[in-house]
N, C-alpha and C positions, 0 to 999 in steps of 0.2 A: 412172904417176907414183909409186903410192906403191913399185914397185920401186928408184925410184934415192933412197928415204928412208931415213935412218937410222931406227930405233925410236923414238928419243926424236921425232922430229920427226911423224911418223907416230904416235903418242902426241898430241900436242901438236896435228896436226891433228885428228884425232878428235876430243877435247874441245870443241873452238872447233868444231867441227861441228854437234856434238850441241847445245852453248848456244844456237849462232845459231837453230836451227833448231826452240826448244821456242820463239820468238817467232813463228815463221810454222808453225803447225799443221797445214798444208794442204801446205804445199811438203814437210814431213816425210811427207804420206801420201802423193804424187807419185813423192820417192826410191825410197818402199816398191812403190809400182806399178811404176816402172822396172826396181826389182831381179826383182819377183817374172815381168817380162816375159823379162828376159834368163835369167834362172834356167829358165822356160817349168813356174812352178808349177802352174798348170793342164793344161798337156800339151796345149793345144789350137794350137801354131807347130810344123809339123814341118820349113819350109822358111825360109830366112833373111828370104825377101820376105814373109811372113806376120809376122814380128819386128819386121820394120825397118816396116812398115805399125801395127801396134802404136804401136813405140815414137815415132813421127811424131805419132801420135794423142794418147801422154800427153805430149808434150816441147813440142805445141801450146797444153792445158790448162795446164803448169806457165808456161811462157810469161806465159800470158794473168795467172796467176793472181801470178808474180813482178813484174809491170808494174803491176797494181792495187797490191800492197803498197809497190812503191815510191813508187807515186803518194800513197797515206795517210801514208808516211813524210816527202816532201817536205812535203806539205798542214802537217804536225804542227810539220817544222824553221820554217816559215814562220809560222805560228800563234805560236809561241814567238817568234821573230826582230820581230815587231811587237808582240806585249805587253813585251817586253823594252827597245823602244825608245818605248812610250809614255811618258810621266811620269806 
């Protein structure tokens, strides 16, 4: 994707990347696991099905863990959306 970007936009993603993602602290250490799989920082995947077994593994936890945030997020619009309309 970010091949068919210009700089500025690809800039602009970044940024909006990095903000969204100092709110969810956990989905930022997920990215970090995914990269440091595909990167193979450990040197412990010498075979693509030992990667993709990996990365199945953390793409499961981020999952779980982007579902819960969303769930606290709606709980919150909702919380607000009825003190908002008490008197």
């Amino acid at each position: 994707m970010t091949a068919f970007m210009n700089p500025e936009e690809k800039k602009q993603l970044i940024s909006s990347l990095v903000e969204r993602l100092q709110e969810h602290p956990h989905l930022l250490m997920r990215f970090s696991s995914v990269l440091d799989i595909v990167e193979n920082i450990d040197d412990t995947c010498e075979t693509a099905s030992c990667t993709e077994s990996k990365l199945i593994v953390e793409f499961q936890k981020m999952g779980k863990e982007a579902l819960e945030d969303w769930g606290k997020t709606q709980e919150k619009k909702k919380a607000k959306a009825c003190e908002q309309s008490q008197p």
